[in-house]
N, C-alpha and C positions, 0 to 999 in steps of 0.2 A: 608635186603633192603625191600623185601618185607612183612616181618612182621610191619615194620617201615611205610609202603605205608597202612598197612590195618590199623593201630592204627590212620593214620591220617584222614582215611576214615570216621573212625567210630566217630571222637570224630568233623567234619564237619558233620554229619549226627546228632548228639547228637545236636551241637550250632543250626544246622538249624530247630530241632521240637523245640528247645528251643525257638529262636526267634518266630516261628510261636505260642506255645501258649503263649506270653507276649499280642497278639493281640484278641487271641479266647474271644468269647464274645462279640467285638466290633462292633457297627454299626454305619453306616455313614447316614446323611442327607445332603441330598445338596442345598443349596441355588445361584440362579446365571446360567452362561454356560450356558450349556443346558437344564438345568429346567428355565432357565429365570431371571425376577425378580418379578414374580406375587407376591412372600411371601412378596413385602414390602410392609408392609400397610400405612407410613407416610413417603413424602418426602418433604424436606424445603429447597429452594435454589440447588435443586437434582436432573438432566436431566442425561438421555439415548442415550449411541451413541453408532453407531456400526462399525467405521470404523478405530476403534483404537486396535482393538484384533480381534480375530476369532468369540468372542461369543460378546454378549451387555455387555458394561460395564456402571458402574455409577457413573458419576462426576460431577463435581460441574457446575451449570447453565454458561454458558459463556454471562455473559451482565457488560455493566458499572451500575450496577443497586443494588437496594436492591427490594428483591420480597416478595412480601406480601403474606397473604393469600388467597387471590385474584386472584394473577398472574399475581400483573402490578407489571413490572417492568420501574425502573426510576432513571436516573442519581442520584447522592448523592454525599456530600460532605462538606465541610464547608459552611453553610448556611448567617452566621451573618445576616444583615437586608433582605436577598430577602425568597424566601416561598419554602417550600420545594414541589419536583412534587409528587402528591397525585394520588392518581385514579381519582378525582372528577374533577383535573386541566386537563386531559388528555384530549386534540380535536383530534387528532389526530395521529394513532400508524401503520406504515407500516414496519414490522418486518423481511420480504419475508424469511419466516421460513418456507412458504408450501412447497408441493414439485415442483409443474411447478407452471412459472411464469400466468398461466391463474388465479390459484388460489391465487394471490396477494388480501389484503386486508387488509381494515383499519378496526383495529379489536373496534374501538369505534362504530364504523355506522356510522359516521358524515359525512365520504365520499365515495366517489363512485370510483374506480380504473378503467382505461380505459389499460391494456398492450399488445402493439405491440409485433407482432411476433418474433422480431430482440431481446428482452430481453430475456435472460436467469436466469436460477436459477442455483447457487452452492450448495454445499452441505458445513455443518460446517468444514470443515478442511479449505475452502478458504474466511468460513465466519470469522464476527472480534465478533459476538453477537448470540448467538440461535442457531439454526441448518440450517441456510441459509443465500444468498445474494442475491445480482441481478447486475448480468452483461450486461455492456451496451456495445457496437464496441468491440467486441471479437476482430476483426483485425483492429482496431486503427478508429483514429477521423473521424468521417464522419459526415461533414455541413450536411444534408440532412437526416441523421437519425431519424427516429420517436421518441419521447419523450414517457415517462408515465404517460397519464393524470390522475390527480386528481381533483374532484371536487365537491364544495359542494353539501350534499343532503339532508340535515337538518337545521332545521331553529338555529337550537343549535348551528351548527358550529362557529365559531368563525370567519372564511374566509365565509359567507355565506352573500348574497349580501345586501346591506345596516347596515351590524352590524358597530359599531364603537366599538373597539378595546380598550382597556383601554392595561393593561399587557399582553406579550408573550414574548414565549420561541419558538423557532424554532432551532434543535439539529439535527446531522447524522453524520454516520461516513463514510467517502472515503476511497479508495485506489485508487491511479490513476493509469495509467500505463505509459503514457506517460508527463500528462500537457503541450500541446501543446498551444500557444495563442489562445483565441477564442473559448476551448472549455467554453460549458456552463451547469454546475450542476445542477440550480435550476433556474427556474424562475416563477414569479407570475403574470398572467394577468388577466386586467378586464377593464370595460368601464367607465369612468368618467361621470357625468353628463355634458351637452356639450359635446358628442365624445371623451370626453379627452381621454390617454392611461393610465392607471395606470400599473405602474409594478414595479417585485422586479427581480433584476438577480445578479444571483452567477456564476461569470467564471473566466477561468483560464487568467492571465496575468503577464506575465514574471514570471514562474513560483510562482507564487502568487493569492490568492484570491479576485475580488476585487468585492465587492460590491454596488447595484447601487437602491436607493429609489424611485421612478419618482411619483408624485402625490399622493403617499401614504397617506402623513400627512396632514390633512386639514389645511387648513388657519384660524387663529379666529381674530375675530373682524376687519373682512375687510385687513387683513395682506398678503402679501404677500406668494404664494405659497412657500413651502418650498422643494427642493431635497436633497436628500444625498448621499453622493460619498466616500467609504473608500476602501482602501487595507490593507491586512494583511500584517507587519510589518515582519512576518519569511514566509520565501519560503518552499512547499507546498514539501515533497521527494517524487516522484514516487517511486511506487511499494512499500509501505509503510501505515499503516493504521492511518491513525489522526482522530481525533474529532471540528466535529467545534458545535460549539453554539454559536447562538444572542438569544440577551435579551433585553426586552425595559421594561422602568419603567415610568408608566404613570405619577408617583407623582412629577419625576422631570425631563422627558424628554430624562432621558438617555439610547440611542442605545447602546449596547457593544460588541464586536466578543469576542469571548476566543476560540482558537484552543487549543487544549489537554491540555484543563486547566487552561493556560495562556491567560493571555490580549491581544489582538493585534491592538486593536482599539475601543476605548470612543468619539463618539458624541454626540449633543443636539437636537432634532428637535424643539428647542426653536427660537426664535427671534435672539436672544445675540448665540447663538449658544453654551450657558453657560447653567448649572441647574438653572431651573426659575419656578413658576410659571405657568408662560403663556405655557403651553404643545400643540403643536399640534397633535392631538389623531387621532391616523390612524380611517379613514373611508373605507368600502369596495366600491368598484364598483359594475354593475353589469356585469352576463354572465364572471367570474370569475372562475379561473382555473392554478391548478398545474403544470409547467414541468417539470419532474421530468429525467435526463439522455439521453434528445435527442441528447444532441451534446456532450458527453462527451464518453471516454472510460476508463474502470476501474471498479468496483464494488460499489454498494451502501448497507449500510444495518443502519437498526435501525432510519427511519424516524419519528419525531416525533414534532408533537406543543402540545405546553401546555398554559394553560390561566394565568399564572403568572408567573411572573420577578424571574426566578430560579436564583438556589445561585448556583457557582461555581461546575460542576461539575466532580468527579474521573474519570480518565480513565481506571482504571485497570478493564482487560478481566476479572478476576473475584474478586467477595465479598470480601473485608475484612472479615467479620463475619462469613463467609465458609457456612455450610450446613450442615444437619443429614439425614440419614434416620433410621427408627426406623422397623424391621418388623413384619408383622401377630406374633400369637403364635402357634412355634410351635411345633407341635404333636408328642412325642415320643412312644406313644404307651403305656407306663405303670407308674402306680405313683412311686414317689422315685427314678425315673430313676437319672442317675450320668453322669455329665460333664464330660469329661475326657481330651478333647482339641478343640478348634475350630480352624482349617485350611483355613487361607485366601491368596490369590497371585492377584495382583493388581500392579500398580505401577504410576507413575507421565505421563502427556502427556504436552504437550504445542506446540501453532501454531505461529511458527516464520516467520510472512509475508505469503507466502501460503505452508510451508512445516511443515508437523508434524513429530513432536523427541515425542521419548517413552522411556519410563525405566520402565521395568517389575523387580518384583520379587515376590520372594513367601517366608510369613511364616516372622517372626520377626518383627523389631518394623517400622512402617511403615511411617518414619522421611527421609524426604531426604533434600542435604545439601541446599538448597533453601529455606527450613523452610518450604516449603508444607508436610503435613502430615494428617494419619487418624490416629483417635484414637479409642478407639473397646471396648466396653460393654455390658453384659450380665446380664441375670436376668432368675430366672426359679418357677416354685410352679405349684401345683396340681390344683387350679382352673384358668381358661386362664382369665377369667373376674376382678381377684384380681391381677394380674399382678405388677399393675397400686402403688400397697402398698408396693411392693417390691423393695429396692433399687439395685441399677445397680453395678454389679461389675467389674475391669475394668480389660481387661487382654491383654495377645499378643499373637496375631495368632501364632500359632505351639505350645505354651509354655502349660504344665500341668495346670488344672486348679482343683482346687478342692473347696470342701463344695458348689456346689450348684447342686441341685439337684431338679428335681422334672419330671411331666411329660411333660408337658408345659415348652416351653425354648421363650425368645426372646432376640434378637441381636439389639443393638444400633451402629450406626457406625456415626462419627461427622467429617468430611471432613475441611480442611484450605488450601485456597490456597499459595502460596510462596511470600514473601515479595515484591516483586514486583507486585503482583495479576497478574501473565500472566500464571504461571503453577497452573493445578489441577491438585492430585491426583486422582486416579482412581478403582476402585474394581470390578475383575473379577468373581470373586467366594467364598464362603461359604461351609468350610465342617464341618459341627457338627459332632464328637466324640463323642460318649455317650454308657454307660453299661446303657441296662433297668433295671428297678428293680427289687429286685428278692423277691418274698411274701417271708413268711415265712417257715421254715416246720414243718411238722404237728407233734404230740405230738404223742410219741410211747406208748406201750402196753397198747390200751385201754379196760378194762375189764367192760363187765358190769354185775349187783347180782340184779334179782329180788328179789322182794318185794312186800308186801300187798299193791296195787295201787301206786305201786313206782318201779323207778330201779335206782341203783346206780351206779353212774357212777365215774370210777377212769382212769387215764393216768398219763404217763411221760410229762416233760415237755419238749415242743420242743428245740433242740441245737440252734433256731436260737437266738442270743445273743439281737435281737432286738426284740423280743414277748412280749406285753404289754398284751394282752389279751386272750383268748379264745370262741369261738361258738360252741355251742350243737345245732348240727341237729339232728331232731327227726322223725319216721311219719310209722302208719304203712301200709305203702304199700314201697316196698322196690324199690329202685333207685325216690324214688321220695321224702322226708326228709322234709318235707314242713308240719309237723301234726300242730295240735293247742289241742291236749287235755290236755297238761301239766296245773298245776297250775300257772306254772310261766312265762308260752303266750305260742306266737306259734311256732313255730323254724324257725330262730334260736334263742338258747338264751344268751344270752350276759355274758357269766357266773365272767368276770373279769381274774385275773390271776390265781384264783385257779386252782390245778388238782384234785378235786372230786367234784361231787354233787349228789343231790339227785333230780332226773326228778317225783316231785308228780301230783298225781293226774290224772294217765292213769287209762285204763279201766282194767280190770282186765280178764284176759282169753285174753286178744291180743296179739301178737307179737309183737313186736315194735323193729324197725330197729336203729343202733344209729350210730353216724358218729362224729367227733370232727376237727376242724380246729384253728389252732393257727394265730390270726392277727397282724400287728406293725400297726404304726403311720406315713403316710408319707403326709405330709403337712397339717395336723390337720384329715385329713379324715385316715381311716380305708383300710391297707393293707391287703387283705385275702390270706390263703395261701390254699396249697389244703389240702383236707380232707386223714381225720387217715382212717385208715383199718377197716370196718365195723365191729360192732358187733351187735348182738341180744339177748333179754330176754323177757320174760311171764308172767307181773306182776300176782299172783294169790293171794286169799282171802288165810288168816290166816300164810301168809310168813314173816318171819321177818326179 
């Protein structure tokens, strides 16, 4: 028994130095957690949160939007005859992504943000776009509530007093909490000439939106004022995020609602109350001005006018076309270093109404049944600036990875949200695997035979299987190998693969120190390895 208790000892003692050297050699880089994400240098459609894991993770931008290089984002979707939202159509973009509501702001300049103290800010789990929202009656409707003014401060603005209006878009997304009658979303005031009122109001009635025009559209040709009065056709769900958009088309008059996409209502500020013609073309008032969630409770996020009659827009929280990031290159320390495996653990998030679901995992192919997935590419070589020449290989976290190699590594990683576009995928961490490279070694018994203003030089050649070449150092002052009186330059000299040569043309009566190092080839540049076992000789007149 107890002979039987020591053979099991020893042969767990055996497996476990066994496993530990399958790993000797290996070093780790880490990308992400706790080193961060400084290493990425390129991100497309690709935001930072931190309230989905312990450390930051990166996933895909949450907006209904496609994001430019630029950083506007803007509804998209089947366009057919109206214009797509550009940067240039953009008057107006209130995103409440800062962090307190003092810092609201229209990131165009076009207006001016006026926010009561009664608004607050959330953070992206309770936002429906970006890393924010704005909550208005935290504890329910109240007639009496301050609003958030907006108003113009540019003569550019498009609401700025006396513009006339051709095409807009006016877009935002709600959650209500209640929809009580009477509250009120949005509304638009200014002064008509004559004292008129001009205004636009968006409020809730029987749980519905109904919309209200009052002096907006001017009159032509001596015509009678025109108002306009619609509701939304579907009831509005509390505690649920929708989308609304109007649009008006100056070419033939037509106003239109789409809530999450859909129609809910088509009129004309025409005559005939039909496409015509004869358009009445909104005119501004003056002393003119937004309210933006006085009498309403629930959250608002992603406010936004644009100067043309946009085409139908997507609701999905995110891109079809997902996102990459691309990172720095980076640094393993020596040329010809070897991939060995890249370790990544990440997984899916998604925010359903205001509660976040997560699915972590680590390592494998990163597809989940939703059809959100990352997909992981690599790329390596000895200069970080040619990078760019090398094509990307593609691989799966934890899985071996071989033939690339170099000192310089970078990672591509390409992000798709879930066919719905409500979940991202997410990535917490990066561990680069890699063996550095190893020079060569150096070429055994190096002998050297003066000579009459020569010495001859002979060696083995090095076992390393990769040695294309060899270096003759020379020089006589010893530990320093750096001479130049050779005929053949100055040391070192580049001798090829041969193992002999002949070093002519030293002085005669010197000492001369000699040294020899075997190099390979790792990414076109020159791997050295260390240097042979010194030798010495004293080239002298009349030796042969």
């Amino acid at each position: 028994m107890k002979k039987s208790l020591f053979i099991t000892q020893i042969v767990y003692i055996f497996l476990f130095i066994c496993g530990s050297v399958y790993a000797v050699g290996e070093k780790t880089i880490s990308l992400g957690a706790g080193a961060a994400w400084k290493s990425v240098e390129n991100r497309n459609g690709i935001t930072e949160a931190n309230s989905i894991r312990p450390h930051p993770v990166l996933l895909l931008s949450s907006s209904t939007a496609v994001t430019s290089a630029a950083g506007y984002q803007a509804a998209y979707g089947v366009w057919g005859n109206f214009s797509a939202l550009t940067e240039s159509a953009l008057d107006l973009a209130v995103s409440f992504d800062e962090r307190t509501p003092e810092l609201f702001r229209d990131s165009t300049g076009n207006y001016r943000l006026f926010v009561p103290p009664e608004v607050e800010s959330v953070d992206r789990v309770l936002a429906r776009a970006g890393s924010g929202a704005a909550l208005f009656g935290r504890y329910g409707y109240d007639p009496d509530s301050t609003p958030i003014v907006i108003q113009p401060e540019s003569r550019d603005a498009l609401f700025a007093p006396g513009s006339r209006i051709k095409d807009f878009t006016i877009e935002f997304w709600m959650y209500p909490l209640n929809m009580e009658n009477g509250e009120q979303l949005l509304s638009w005031t200014s002064i008509m000439p004559g004292s008129r009122a001009q205004r636009i109001d968006c409020s809730v009635s029987k749980n519905k939106l109904k919309w209200s025009f009052l002096n907006f559209f001017a009159p032509i040709n001596g015509s009678k004022q025109i108002n306009i009065d619609f509701t939304s056709l579907t009831p509005i769900v509390p505690k649920t995020w929708s989308h609304h958009l109007i649009r008006f088309d100056a070419s033939t008059g037509m106003l239109e609602y789409i809530v999450d996409g859909k129609g809910e209502s088509i009129v004309y500020a025409t005559i005939t109350g039909r496409e015509s013609s004869e358009v009445h073309i909104p005119v501004v008032g003056d002393n003119g001005r937004f309210l933006l969630g006085g009498r309403f409770s629930g959250f608002i996020d992603e406010f936004k006018i644009h100067s043309v009659c946009a085409g139908r827009s997507s609701i999905q929280r995110y891109a079809s076309g997902g996102g990459r990031i691309e990172t720095k290159p980076v640094d393993l320390g020596t040329v010809s270093s070897g991939i060995v495996r890249i370790n990544a653990c990440g997984g899916r998030t998604s925010i359903r109404g205001t509660s976040l679901q997560n699915e972590f995992r680590e390592n494998g192919r990163f597809k989940f049944s939703d059809d959100a997935e990352m997909n992981f590419f690599v790329r390596a070589g000895e200069n970080p600036y040619s990078l760019d020449k090398i094509p990307w290989v593609i691989f799966t976290p934890g899985a071996d990875i071989s033939g690339v190699r170099g000192r310089y590594v970078q990672i591509a990683v390409d992000f798709y949200p879930s066919a719905d576009g409500e979940c991202s995928p997410y990535l917490e961490q990066m561990n680069i695997v890699f063996l550095q490279g190893e020079a060569p070694l150096p070429p055994r018994n190096l002998t050297a035979v003066a000579k009459d203003g020569c010495v001859q030089l002979r060696w083995k050649q090095s076992s390393s299987t990769g040695t294309v070449g060899y270096l003759v150092y020379y020089s006589a002052v010893r530990g320093d190998y750096f001479g130049n009186d050779s005929k053949l330059g100055p040391s070192p000299i580049d001798v090829g693969i041969t193992t002999s040569i002949n070093i002519d043309g030293l002085k005669n009566g010197t000492l001369y120190y000699f040294r020899v190092a075997a190099y390979d080839l790792a990414g076109g540049s020159r791997n050295i390895g260390d240097f042979s076992a010194e030798v010495t000789a004293r080239p002298l007149m009349g030796l042969k």
